[in-house]
N, C-alpha and C positions, 0 to 999 in steps of 0.2 A: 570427612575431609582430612586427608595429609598434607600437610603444609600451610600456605596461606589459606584464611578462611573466606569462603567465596561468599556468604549471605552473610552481611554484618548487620542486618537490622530486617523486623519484622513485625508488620501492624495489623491486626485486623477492626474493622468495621461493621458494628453490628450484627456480631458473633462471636463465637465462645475461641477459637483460635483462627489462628493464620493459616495452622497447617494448610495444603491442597488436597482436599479431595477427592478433588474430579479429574483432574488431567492436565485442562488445559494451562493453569497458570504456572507447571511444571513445565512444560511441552515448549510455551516461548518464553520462559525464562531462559530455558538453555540456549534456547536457540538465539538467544541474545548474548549468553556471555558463558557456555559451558567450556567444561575442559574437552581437549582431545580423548576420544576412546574410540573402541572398534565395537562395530552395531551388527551382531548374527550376519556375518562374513560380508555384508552388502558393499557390490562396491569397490572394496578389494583396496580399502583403506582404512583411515578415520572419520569420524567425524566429530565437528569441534564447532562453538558458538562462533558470533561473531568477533567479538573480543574476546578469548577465554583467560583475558589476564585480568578482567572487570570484577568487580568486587555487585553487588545484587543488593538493594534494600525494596523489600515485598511488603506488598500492600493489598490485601484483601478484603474488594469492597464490595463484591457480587456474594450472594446467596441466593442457591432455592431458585437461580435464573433470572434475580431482580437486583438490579444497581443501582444503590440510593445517591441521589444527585447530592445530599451533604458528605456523604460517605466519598465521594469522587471529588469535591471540592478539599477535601481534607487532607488528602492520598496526594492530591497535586500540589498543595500550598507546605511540604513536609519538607523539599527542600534537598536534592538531587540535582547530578550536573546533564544528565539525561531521561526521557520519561519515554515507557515502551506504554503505550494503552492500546492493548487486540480488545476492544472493548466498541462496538457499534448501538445503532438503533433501526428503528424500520423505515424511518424519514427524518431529516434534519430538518433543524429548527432553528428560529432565527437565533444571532448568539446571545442575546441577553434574557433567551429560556432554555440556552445549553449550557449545562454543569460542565463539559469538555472543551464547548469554545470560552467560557470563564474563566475551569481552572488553566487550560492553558495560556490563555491570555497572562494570567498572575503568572506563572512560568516564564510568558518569553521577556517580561521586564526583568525577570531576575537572571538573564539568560540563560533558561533551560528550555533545550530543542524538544519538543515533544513530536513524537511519530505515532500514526491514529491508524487503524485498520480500516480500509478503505467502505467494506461493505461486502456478503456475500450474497445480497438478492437486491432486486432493485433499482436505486440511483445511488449513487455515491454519498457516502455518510460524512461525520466528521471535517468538514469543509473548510472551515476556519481560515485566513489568509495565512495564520500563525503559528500554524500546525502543520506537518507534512502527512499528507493522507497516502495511504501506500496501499496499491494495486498488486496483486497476484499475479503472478505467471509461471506458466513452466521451464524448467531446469533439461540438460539434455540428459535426463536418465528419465523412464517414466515404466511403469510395469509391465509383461509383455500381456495382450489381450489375445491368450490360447484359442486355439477352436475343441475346449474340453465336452466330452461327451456325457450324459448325464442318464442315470438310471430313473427308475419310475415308479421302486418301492425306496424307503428311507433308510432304515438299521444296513449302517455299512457302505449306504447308496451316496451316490451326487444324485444331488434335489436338486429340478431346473424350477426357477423363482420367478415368477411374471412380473413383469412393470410395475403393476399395482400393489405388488407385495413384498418388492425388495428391501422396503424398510425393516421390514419384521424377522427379514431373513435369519437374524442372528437368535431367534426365540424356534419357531415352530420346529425349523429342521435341525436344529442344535437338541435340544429337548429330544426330538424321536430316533437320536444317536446318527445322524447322518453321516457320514464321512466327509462329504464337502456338498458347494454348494454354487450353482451358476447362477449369476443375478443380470438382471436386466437394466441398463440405467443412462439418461439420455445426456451424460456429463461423464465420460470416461476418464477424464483429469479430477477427479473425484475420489478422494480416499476415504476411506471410514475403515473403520476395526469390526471385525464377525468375529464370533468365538471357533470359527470351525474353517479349515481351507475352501476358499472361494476364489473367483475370478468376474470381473462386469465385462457382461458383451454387451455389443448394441443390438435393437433390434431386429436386424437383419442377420446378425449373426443369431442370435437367439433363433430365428425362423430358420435357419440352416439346422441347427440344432437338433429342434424339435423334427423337422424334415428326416433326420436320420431316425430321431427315435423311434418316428410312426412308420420307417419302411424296415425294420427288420425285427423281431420278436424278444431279439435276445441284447438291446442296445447294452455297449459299454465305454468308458469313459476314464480319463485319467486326469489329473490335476495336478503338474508337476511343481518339481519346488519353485521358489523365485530366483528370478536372474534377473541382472543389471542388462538395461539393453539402453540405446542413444538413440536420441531424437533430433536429428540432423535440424530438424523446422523451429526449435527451441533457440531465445525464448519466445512464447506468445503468449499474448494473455490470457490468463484460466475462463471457463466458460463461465465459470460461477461469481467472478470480483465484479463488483457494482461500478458501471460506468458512471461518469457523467452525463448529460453538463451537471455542472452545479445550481441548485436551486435554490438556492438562498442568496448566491452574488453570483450570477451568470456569465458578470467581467471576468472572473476568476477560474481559471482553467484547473479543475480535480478530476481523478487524483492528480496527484502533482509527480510519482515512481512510480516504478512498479519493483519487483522484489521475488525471490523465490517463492512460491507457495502451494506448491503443486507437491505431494507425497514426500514432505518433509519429514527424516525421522529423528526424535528429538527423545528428551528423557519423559519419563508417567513416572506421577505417586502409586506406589502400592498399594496404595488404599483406596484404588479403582480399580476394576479389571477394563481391560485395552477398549472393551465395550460398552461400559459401564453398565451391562443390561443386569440384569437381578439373578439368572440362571451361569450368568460366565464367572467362576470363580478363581478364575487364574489374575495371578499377579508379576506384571511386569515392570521393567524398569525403563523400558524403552517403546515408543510407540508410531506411529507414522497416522498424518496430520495434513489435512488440505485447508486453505482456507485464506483470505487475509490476516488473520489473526496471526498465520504462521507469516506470511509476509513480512507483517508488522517492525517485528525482532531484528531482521534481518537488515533494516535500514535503522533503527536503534542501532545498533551496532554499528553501523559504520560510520552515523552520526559521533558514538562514542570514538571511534578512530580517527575521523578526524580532528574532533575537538581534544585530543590528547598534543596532538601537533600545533594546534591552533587556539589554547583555554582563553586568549583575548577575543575572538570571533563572536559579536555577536551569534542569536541564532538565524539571522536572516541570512548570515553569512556562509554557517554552513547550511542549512537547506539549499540555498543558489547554488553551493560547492554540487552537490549532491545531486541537484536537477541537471545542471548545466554539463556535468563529465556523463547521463548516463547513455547506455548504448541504445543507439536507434533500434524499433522493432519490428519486424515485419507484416504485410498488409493485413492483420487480422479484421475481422469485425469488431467495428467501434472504433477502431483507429487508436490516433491521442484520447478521443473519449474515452477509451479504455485502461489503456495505459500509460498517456499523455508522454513527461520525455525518455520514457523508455526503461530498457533494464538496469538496474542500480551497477556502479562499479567504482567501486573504496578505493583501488588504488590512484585512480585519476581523481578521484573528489578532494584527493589531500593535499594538490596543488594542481588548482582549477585555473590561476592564471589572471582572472578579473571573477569577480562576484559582484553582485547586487547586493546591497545592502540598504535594510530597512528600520526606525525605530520606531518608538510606542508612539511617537507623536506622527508618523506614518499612518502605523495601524488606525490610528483614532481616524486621520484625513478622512479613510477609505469609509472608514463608517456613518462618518457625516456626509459624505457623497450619497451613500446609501440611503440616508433619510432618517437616523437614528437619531430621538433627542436626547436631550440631559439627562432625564430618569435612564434612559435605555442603555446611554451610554456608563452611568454610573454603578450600575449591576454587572455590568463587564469589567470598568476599568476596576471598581472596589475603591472610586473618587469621586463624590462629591463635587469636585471642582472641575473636573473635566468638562468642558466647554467647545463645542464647536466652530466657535469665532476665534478660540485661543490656535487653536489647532490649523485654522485657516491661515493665520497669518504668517506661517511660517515662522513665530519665533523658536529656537533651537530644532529647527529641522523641518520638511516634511509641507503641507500646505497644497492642495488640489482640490477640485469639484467634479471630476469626473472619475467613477471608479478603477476605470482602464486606466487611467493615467499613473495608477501606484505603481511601486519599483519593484517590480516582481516578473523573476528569471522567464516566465511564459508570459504571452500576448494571446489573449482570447474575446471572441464578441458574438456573439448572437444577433443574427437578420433577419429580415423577412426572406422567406423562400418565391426566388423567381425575380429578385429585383439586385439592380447592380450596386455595390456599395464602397464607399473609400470609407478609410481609416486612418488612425493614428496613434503611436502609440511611445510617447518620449520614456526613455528609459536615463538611468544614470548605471555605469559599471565602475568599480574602483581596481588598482593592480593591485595584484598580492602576491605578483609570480616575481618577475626580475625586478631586482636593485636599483639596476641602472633606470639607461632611458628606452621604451621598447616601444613598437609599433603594429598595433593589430589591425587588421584588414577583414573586413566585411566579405563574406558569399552567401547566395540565397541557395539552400537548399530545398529542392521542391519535394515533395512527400507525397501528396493525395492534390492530381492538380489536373481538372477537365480539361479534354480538348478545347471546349467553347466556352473556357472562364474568361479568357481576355486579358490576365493576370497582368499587375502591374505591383510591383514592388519595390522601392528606394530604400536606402538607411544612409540616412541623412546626420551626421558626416561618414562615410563609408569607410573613413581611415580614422583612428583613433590613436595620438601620440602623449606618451607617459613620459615622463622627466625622473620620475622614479616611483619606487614603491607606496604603495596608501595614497596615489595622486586619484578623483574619479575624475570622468569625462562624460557630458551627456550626450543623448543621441536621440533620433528620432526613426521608426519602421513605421513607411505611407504606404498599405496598398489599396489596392484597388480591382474588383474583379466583376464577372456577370454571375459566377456561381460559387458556392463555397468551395472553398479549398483550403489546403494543410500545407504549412511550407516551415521552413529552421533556417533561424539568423544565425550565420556561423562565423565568429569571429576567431579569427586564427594570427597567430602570431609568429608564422613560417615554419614554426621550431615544433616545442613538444603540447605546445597547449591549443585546443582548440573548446571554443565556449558556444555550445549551444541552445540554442531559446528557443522552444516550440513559436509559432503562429496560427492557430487554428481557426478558422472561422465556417460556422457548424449554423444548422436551422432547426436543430432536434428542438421539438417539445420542451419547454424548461417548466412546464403550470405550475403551481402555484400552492406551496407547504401549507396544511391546515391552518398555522397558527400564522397573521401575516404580521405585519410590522406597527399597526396600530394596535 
C-alpha cells in the first residue's frame, strides 16, 4: 500500500496465520472497502469497494471449511464500528445455539451493525432480528451467453461438458490441453472460475449445440473474448440466494435487502489460483464471484457510509435507513421472500427522513414473546440478569407480547392458506430529516395483490406531524384480506423523502429447525 494503510489489524483463529488463502476473504474484503482500480478492461471504468476510504481489521475464523463457533464469538466481541460476515449455515438455529445470533447480539449493544449473508441454498440463514441478512441479486451487466460451437476431440478442441459434469469442468478438459470449454448449468447468473475459456448455456442451448455437432463432420466453434453487455430486467434476485420465510421467527420478514451479487469482480490472494483446483497454477490478483457472500460487503459498506454521517445512530437505526430507502424490485420468484425491501441504495439510506428505532430491551421483548426463558435468554444476552418480566414492563424502553408487534421497518405474518385474516401491526417511526416541524402522509403501495383478495388496508393515523427533529410518532397498519398478498407503507413527506415498509403476508411452509426451543 501507498499511502494510508488500509488493513490496520489482523487475527487469526485456530491457525498458524491470518493470511487468506483461498479467495474468498480477499474477494469481500474488497468489496467492502477497496481502492479504485481498473480490472482487464471490463467495463470500461474502475472498480472500487464500497467505502474505499475504510480502513479493514480481518479476522480468520474458518479453516479447512469449518467455523468454530468460539472462534466466531471472539471475532465478534473484538470491537469494530461495522461487521461484514459472508459467512452462512445449511439451516438456522434458534439464537441461543447460534454463535452469529450471540456474537451479533453482543455487537448491536455496543452499536455495531452487523450485515450476514443471506444464504445460497435453501431457506434463508442468519436471521437474527439484529442483523441485516442480505439477499443477492443481479446488477445490469451480466456475461453474454454466446451460441459457441464446440469440437469433439480435446488438444486444441472446445469440450462440450454435460449437466452432470460441469463441476469437474475445470480438471478433465484442462488437463487433456483443451482450448476451452462449453458447460451446461441450470443458474446462469452463476459465476465460478475454469482454468481455461468457457462459457454456461442452458440446456436447450446445449441441445442446439450438440444438434450442430451431430449434423456436419467437421463441427467448429469459437469462444470469443468478454464484453460488457446490460440487462435491462436488473435488478432481480439471483437464482441461487436463499429465500425466506424465516424459520426461526416467522413474524420476522428475511432477508431484510438485497445487494449486488451476481459476477462481482473483486481482489484474490495469490496464493490461490482463480480456481482453486490442484492442476490451475495461475495466480491472480483479481477474480469474479457470485454468491451472497459477495452481496454481504456491499451493504457493510454502505452501512459504513451511513454511520460516518450518523456515528450517534443506533444500529437499528441505520438498518431502518437501509431497508426503508431501498429500490423496489420487480415481480421475480419469491417476491419480498426473496429479496424482501428491495435493491440496496446508499445514497437515500443517508437521509431516510423517519427510521425505526430499536434497543436491547426491544430485542429481549421480541424474544420473550417468542417463548425464550432465562437460561436461553442469558446465553444470548451474556446476562445473568436478564429477565422477561423486567423487559415486559417497559422500564427504559420497549415492553410487548406479540412478536409482530416489535419496531421493525417491515411488517410480516404467516396464515393459514384459504382463510380470511386481519391484522395489525403498531409501529413507532422517529424524524431525522428536517429541523423544523414536517408532515408525512401515508400511501399504500400495492405489490403482489389478487383479484379476489378483498384487500383492506388502514394506517391508523395516516398523517404523521413532527414539531421537530428526534420527535417519534406511533402508528398503526390494519389489514385485512381473503388471500395473501404484498403491499408498502409509504410514507412521504411531499419533498425528497419517501419511507418505505414492506407488508407481506405469505402461507409458504415455515416447519420446523431440527433443534426447537425446548
Amino acid at each position: 500500500m501507498v499511502g494510508q494503510i488500509k488493513i490496520i489489524g489482523a487475527r487469526v483463529y485456530g491457525g498458524a496465520s491470518p493470511v487468506d488463502e483461498g479467495g474468498h476473504g480477499s474477494h469481500t474484503a474488497s468489496t467492502a472497502a477497496g481502492r479504485a482500480v481498473a480490472v482487464a478492461g471490463l467495463a470500461g471504468g474502475t472498480a472500487r469497494g464500497a467505502v474505499p476510504g475504510a480502513r479493514l481489521a480481518v479476522y480468520k475464523v474458518c479453516h479447512g471449511g469449518r467455523c468454530g463457533e468460539a472462534d466466531i464469538l471472539a471475532a465478534f466481541d473484538d470491537g469494530v464500528d461495522v461487521i461484514s460476515y459472508s459467512i452462512g449455515s445449511t439451516l438456522p438455529s434458534p439464537y441461543f445455539s447460534d454463535a452469529t445470533a450471540i456474537g451479533s447480539f453482543h455487537a448491536m449493544r455496543r452499536g455495531v451493525v452487523t450485515s450476514a449473508a443471506a444464504g445460497n441454498f435453501g431457506r434463508v440463514t442468519n436471521v437474527a432480528l439484529w442483523l441485516l441478512s442480505v439477499a443477492a441479486s443481479t446488477i445490469d451487466r451480466r456475461s453474454c451467453l454466446l451460441d459457441g460451437l464446440a469440437g469433439v476431440s480435446l488438444r486444441g478442441k472446445i469440450v462440450l461438458c454435460p449437466k452432470e459434469n460441469f463441476l469437474n469442468t475445470g480438471t478433465g478438459p484442462f488437463r487433456a490441453g483443451a482450448a476451452g470449454a462449453v458447460i451446461v448449468g441450470d443458474n446462469p447468473d452463476t459465476a465460478f472460475a475454469v482454468p481455461l475459456p468457457a462459457l454456461m448455456v442452458t440446456q436447450e442451448q446445449f441441445d442446439e449445440i450438440m444438434a450442430y455437432v451431430n449434423s456436419t463432420s467437421n463441427p467448429v466453434g469459437t469462444i470469443d473474448n468478454t464484453e460488457t453487455t446490460t440487462d435491462p430486467q436488473a435488478p432481480i434476485a439471483a437464482s441461487f440466494s436463499s429465500p425466506g420465510p424465516n424459520l426461526i421467527t416467522p413474524e420476522i420478514l428475511k432477508p431484510d435487502i438485497s445487494a449486488p451479487g451476481v459476477d462481482i469482480i473483486a481482489a484474490w490472494t495469490p496464493l490461490s489460483s482463480p480456481t482453486g483446483l490442484p492442476d490451475d497454477k495461475r495466480s491472480v490478483l483479481y477474480n469474479i464471484g457470485s454468491g451472497a457472500s459477495m452481496a454481504c460487503p456491499h451493504v457493510t459498506g454502505a452501512a459504513a457510509y451511513v454511520k460516518s454521517f450518523h456515528p450517534d445512530w443506533s444500529p437499528a437505526m441505520i438498518m431502518s435507513a437501509l431497508i426503508t430507502t431501498a429500490s423496489p424490485m420487480g415481480a421475480d420468484a419469491g417476491g419480498e421472500l426473496k429479496h424482501c425491501a428491495g435493491q440496496l441504495n446508499p445514497l437515500k439510506a443517508r437521509d431516510p427522513g423517519l427510521v425505526y428505532d430499536a434497543t436491547e430491551r426491544d430485542y429481549v421483548s421480541m424474544l420473550c414473546a417468542q417463548g425464550y426463558n432465562a437460561t436461553q435468554l442469558a446465553v444470548i444476552t451474556g446476562s445473568n440478569s436478564t429477565a422477561c418480566a423486567a423487559a415486559e414492563s417497559g422500564g427504559g424502553g420497549g415492553g410487548f407480547s406479540v412478536v409482530a408487534d416489535h419496531n421493525n421497518p417491515t411488517m410480516s405474518a404467516h396464515v393459514s392458506p384459504g382463510e380470511r385474516f386481519s391484522l395489525s401491526f403498531p409501529r413507532t417511526v422517529t424524524n431525522v430529516g428536517a429541523n423544523g416541524a414536517v408532515v408525512y402522509n401515508a400511501r399504500i403501495a400495492a405489490v403482489r395483490v389478487p383479484a379476489a383478495a378483498n384487500l383492506s388496508v388502514d394506517v391508523v393515523p395516516s398523517r404523521l406531524e413532527f414539531s421537530t427533529r428526534f420527535r417519534s410518532v406511533a402508528f398503526a397498519v390494519v389489514e385485512a384480506a381473503d388471500e395473501v398478498v404484498s403491499v408498502a407503507v409509504v410514507w412521504s413527506d411531499g419533498g425528497e423523502h419517501e419511507v418505505r415498509s414492506p407488508v407481506v403476508v405469505y402461507t409458504v411452509d415455515v416447519g420446523t429447525p431440527e433443534e426447537g426451543l425446548s
